[in-house]
Structure formats: C-alpha cells, structure tokens
N, C-alpha and C positions, 0 to 999 in steps of 0.2 A: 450569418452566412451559412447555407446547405453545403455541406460535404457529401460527393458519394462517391461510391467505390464500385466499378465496374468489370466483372467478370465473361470473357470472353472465348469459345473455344469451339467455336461450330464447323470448323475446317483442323487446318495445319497448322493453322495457330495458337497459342496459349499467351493468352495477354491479358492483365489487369492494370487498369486505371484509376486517376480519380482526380476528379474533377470539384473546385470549388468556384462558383456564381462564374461561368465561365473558363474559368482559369485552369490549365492542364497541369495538374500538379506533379504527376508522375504516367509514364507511360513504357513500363518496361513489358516486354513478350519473347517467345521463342518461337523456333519454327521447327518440325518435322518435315526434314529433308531425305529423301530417298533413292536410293539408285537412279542413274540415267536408264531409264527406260520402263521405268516403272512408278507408279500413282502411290496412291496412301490408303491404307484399307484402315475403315473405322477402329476394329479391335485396337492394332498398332497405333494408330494413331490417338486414342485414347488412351493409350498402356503410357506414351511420350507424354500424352498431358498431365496424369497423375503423378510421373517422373519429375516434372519439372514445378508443379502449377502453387507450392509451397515456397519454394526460393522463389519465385515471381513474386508470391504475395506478400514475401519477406523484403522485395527491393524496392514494390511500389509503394510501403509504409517508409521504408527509411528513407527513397527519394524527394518522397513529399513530405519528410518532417514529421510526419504525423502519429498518434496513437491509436488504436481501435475505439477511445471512446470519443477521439475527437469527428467519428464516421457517423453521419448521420444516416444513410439509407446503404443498403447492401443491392445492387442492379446485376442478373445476368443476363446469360442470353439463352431466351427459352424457344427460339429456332427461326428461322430455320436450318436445316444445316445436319449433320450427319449424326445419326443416333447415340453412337457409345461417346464420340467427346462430349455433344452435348451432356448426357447423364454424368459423367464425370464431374466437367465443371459446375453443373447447379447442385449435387450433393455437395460440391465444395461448397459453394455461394449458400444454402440452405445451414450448412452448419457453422459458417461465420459467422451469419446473420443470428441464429441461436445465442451460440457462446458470446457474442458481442452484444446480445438485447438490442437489436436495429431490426428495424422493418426489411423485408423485402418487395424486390420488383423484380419481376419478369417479363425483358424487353425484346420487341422484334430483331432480330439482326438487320434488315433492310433498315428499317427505321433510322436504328443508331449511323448507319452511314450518312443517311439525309442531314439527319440533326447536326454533327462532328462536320458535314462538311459546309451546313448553314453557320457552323459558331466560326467555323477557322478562315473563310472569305470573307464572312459578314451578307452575303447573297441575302436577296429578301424576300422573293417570292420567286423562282427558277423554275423552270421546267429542267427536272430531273434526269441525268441518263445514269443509270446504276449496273455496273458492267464489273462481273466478276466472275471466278469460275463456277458459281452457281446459281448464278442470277442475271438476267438480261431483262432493264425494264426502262420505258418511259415513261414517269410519271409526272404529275402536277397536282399541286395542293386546291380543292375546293369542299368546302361544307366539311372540313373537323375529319376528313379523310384525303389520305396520298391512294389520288386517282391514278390506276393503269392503264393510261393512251396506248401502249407496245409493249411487245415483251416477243422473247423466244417463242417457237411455237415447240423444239426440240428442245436443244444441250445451251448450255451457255456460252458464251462466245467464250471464256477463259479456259472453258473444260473444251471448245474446239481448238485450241491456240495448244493447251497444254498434251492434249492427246496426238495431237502433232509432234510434239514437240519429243513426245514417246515412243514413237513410229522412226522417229530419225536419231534417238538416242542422246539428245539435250539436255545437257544438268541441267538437275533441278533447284542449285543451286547459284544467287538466293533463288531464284525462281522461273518454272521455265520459260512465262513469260518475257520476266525482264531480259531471257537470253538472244528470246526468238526476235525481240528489240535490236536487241547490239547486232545480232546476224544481218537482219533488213537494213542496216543501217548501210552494209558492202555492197549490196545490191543496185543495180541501176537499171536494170533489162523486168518490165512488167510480163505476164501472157495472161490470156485471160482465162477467169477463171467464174463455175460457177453463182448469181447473185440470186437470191431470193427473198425477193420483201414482196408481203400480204397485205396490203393495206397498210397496218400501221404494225406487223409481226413481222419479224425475222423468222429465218432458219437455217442452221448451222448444216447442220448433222450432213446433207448434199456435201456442201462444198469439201467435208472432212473428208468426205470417202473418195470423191475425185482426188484431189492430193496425194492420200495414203496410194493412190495406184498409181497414178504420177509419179511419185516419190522412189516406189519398189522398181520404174522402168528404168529410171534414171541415175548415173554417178554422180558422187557428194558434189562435184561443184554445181550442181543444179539445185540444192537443196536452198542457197541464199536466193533464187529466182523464185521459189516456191514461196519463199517465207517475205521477200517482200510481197509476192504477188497477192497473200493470204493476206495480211495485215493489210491492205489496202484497198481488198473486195471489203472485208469485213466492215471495216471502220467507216467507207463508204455508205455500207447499211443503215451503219449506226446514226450517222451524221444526217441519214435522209427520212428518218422515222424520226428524230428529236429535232428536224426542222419543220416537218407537219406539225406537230404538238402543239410546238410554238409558233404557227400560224393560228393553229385552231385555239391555243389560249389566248393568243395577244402578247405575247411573250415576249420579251426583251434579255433574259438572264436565260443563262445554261448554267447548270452545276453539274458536273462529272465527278462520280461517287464509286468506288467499290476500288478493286484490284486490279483493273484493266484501267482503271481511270489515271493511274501512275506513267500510262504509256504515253511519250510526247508526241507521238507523231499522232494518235489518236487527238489529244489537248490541239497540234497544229492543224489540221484537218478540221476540226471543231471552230475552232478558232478564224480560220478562212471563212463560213459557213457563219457564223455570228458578227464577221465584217461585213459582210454583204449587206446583213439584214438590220446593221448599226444596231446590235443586240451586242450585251457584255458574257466571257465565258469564264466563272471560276472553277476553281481547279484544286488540287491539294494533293502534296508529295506522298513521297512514300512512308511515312510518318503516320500518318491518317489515311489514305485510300485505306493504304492494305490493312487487313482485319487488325485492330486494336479495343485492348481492354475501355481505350478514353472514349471511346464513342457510346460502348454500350454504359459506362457513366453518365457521358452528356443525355442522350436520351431518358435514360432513369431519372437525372435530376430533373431533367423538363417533367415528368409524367411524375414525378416527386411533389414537385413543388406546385401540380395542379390539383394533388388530392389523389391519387392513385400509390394506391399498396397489393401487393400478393400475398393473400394469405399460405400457410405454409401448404392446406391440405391441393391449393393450388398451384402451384408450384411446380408443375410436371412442364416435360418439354415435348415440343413437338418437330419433327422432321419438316413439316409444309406448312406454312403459316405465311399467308402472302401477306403483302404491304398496307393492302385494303381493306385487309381485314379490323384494320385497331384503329380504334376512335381517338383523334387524334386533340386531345381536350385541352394540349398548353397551346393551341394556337386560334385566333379571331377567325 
C-alpha cells in the first residue's frame, strides 16, 4: 500500500494530510482568521503558517498512527496561490522529504481539489465547477488534461463574496463566507443586481462595486437584501456556465470543488439545474472543499503512483499555474 503525506498552505490555511490507497488517514489544519474588515496579507499569513505548520505535522502522524518511515512519498502544493505561505510550506515539505529519504512531488492546488473530490463521491467523469476565493473554473477531463470551458474573467467569486463581506464588516470567522451564508439565509426580499456572463466567462469585479455603493447608501438592515441578492446573481452564473459545459460535453455528473463549493444554497441551486437535465450533482463538506492537506496527498498519491517525482532542484513554487497546465498521467 502507497502512503503519502500531503502538504498544504497556499491561502489561510495550513493543513497536512495523508492519505493511504484511498483512505483519509489524518486530516488536521488551521486557519488564519483576521479582524472583521480586513483580508490576510501574505507576509502575516505565512509568519501564522510557520507558527503552527510543526504541531500540524506532529498531529497528522499521531492521528494516523503512523511513523516517518512508514511515508512513502512527501506531496506539497507548489501553487497556485500566494507567495510567502507557499515558500513557507514547500521549505517545510523539501526538508521532510530530505530528513525522511522520501521522494517528493509538487502538486497543482486546483488539481488536488478535483482529485479529493473524485475519491470522496466516487463521481467518474464530471464536469467540474471549482469555486473558491482564488479560482473560478469549469472544467472537464479529456486527452490526460483538465480542460478550461469557463473561468473568471476578473476576481473570484470567494474574493467577491469575501471583499463584501469586508465592506460591511463580517467576521471572518470561521469564514466570511460561511457568514454571508447564514445572513442570506434571513432574507426573503431579491432586487436586482448586476449579471455578467461572456460566453462561457464570468465576471465578478461589476457586480462588487455596485454593492459596495449600494451598501455605503443604505442602513444595516438592507445589508441581508444585499447579501441574498449577491449569492443568488452569483450562483446563478455559476449554474449557467457548468450547465453549457455539460451540454457541450455530454455530461451527466457535476462535481463542485473548492471553498465556495461548502455553500448549500449554491449545491441546491446546482442541484435544481441537474434535475432538469436527469444529470447527478456531488458534492463534499467542509472537511474537503475547503483547502486541506488530504487533497494535496490524494493528488500526490495519484501522480505518485503513475511514475511522477520532483526532483529537489525543482521544487520551487509558483503564484499562477493553471489547471491545464499538468499532464494528467494517472488517468485513461
């Protein structure tokens, strides 16, 4: 059986995993939570991952039982994703993998979502929506690459949800999404608001800036009008660009992947939109959407166990590394 150990920290998060033939051995992380009204700046945010990223690595071995030599591959995440955490966590992942004599790999972040959300449904060929604060994409698997049908043409739909959510002063805790969630949930009065889809692109950044002036005209009890209204242009979008796809692939499966993808009303809205079309929609909590170390494990072990290693002097990370870019060799 392949063990690997999955190293994770391209946001606000800090999480390691590990994963054996499947099986989620351990999956512990933390979060870098910030003032209501304010974002996460790399420096800080990587000063928190170094803070914590040792007692993680010390919980994901003692939950899973395991020893360093029973680790067969060391996997991080060499980007996308914000400069100083990533350098952080892959000097971590670089000198495990050293002191331990294990190979390394260096995995997409996009990727390891796909993969973590193909093992935890069982889904078998999906057309992809990947929705997080850094990434807004639909894709689908053909010829040994994750095709991009759609994506943002701006921000991400998580970084418009969350810079909202900054504007009106929303903890960020756990998340400002999950708050802007529970807020919409009071709401029952829609108005309308900016929609923009390009063919098969979105774009955010419009409808952000109507809000934010929206928002500066109006008292707080208009802000749950605003915040259903947002969550439901949005999602709308989202549901109308991964329903094209999956006409133009032939599609019957939807997988919703990332940290937006935790959002139920986004998953029911999906889900109305996949009954129509007698297509199936999976899904996966906030356990695996949001950024964890067992994905970029799963991913490692697939790209492991097909004959793919990083050598050390390879081994650097990058800020933009899209989805399409990586040859995707464990699958037909």
């Amino acid at each position: 059986m392949t063990v690997v150990i999955g190293f994770e920290g391209s946001a606000n998060k800090i999480g390691i995993g590990i994963i054996r033939d499947g099986e989620v051995l351990s999956n512990p992380r933390r979060t870098y939570i910030t003032p209501p009204g304010q974002g996460f700046l790399p420096s800080d945010t990587a000063r928190h991952h170094r803070a914590f990223i040792l007692t993680v690595l010390k919980e994901a071995l003692e939950q899973a039982g395991l020893k360093p030599a029973d680790i067969d591959c060391v996997a991080y995440t060499k980007g996308p994703g914000m400069g100083a955490p990533l350098v952080t966590v892959a000097l971590v992942a670089r000198t495990v993998a050293q002191l331990w004599g294990k190979p390394l790999l260096g995995v997409n972040h996009c990727i390891g979502h796909i993969e973590m959300g193909r093992l935890i449904t069982k889904a078998n060929n999906p057309t992809v929506l990947y929705v997080s604060g850094g990434n807004t994409q639909v894709i689908a698997y053909s010829e040994r690459r994750y095709r991009i049908f759609g994506e943002t043409i701006d921000i991400a739909v998580g970084n418009c949800l969350d810079r909202f959510a900054r504007v009106i002063k929303i903890s960020n805790d756990p998340s400002p999404g999950y708050n802007i969630e529970q807020m919409a949930k009071k709401g029952s009065q829609y108005v309308e608001l900016p929609y923009t889809v390009k063919g098969m692109d979105v774009s955010f950044s419009g409808i952000l800036s109507y809000i934010e002036v929206r928002a500066a005209q109006r008292r707080f009890h208009t802000f749950i009008i605003l915040l259903l209204s947002l969550q439901e242009t949005l999602f709308s979008m989202l549901v109308e660009i991964t329903e094209r796809a999956m006409a133009h692939c032939g599609s019957q499966e939807v997988l919703i992947v990332g940290g937006v993808g935790c959002n139920l009303r986004l998953q029911e809205m999906m889900g109305v939109m996949c009954k129509e079309r007698g297509a199936k929609l999976f899904a996966t909590d906030e356990r695996f959407c949001i950024d964890n170390g067992a994905m970029i494990a799963q991913a490692g072990w697939e790209m492991f166990r097909s004959g793919q290693v990083t050598e050390l002097e390879d081994s650097w990370i990058t800020q933009r590394y899209r989805t399409d870019e990586v040859e995707v060799t464990w699958r037909d």
